[in-house]
VEXBAFI-473299 format. One line per 8 residues: their letters; for each residue y, z, x of C-alpha. Coordinates in steps of 0.2 Angstrom, whole numbers, plus 2048, in hexadecimal, padded with zeros to 3 digits. Layout:
A = Y Z X; ...
END
This chain:
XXXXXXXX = 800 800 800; 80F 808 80A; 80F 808 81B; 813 81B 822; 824 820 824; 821 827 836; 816 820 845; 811 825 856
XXXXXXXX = 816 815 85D; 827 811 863; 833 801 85B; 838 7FE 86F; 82B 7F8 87A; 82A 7FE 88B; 831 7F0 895; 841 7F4 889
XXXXXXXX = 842 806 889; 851 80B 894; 84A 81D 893; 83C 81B 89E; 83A 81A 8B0; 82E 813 8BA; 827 815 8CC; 81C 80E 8D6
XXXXXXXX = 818 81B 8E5; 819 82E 8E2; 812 83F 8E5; 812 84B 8DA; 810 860 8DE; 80A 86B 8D3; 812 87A 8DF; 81D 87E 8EA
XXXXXXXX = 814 87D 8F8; 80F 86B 8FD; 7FF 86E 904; 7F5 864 8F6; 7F9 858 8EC; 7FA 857 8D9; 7F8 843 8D8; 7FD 832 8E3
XXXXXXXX = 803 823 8DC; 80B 819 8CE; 812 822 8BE; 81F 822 8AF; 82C 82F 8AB; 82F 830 898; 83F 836 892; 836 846 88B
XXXXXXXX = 832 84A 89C; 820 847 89C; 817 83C 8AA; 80D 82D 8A5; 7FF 82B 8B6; 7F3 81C 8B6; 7E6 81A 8A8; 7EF 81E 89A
XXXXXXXX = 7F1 833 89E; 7FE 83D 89E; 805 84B 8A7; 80F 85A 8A1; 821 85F 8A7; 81B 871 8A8; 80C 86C 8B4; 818 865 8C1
XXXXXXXX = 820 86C 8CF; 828 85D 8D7; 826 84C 8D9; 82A 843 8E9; 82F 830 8E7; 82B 824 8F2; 831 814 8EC; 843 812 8F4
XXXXXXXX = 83B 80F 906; 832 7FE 8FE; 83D 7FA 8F2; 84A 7F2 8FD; 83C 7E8 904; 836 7E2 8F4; 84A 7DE 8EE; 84B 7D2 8FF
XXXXXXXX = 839 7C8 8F8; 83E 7C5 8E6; 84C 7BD 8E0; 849 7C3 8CC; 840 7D0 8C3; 82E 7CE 8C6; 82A 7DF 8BB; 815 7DC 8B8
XXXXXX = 810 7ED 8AD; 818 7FF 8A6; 815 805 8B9; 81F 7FA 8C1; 830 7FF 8C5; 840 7F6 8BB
END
């Protein structure tokens, strides 16, 4: 009949969602000291704070520490290579 008046999936798709932020090389902490690592790799920041890891899971603000970023040492690189936007997935940044 009526379609639901609320859903759990968002009117903006991700490439168009300017309240996410993706990066491509992190680190993220799960304490102070950073003897061990909570995870390596690619994620996605939401707006609510959560962090999106690989194979669709998410990881809660309250669980993090820190997260050290990675990306500005290759992205002036990767600038230099392309001449446009060359974005391929939601883990790829801008």
């Amino acid at each position: 009949m009526f379609p639901p008046p609320f859903s759990r999936d968002s009117i903006v798709t991700d490439d168009m969602n300017p309240l996410t932020q993706a990066y491509r090389d992190v680190v993220i902490y799960d304490g102070a000291d950073a003897d061990e690592e909570l995870y390596a790799g690619p994620i996605v920041v939401h707006a609510n704070g959560w962090i999106e890891l690989e194979g669709d899971r998410l990881l809660s603000p309250s669980a993090i520490h820190h997260i050290d970023i990675y990306d500005d040492v290759t992205e002036s690189i990767d600038d230099e290579r392309t001449d446009g936007d060359d974005r391929t997935n939601r883990f790829s940044p801008r």
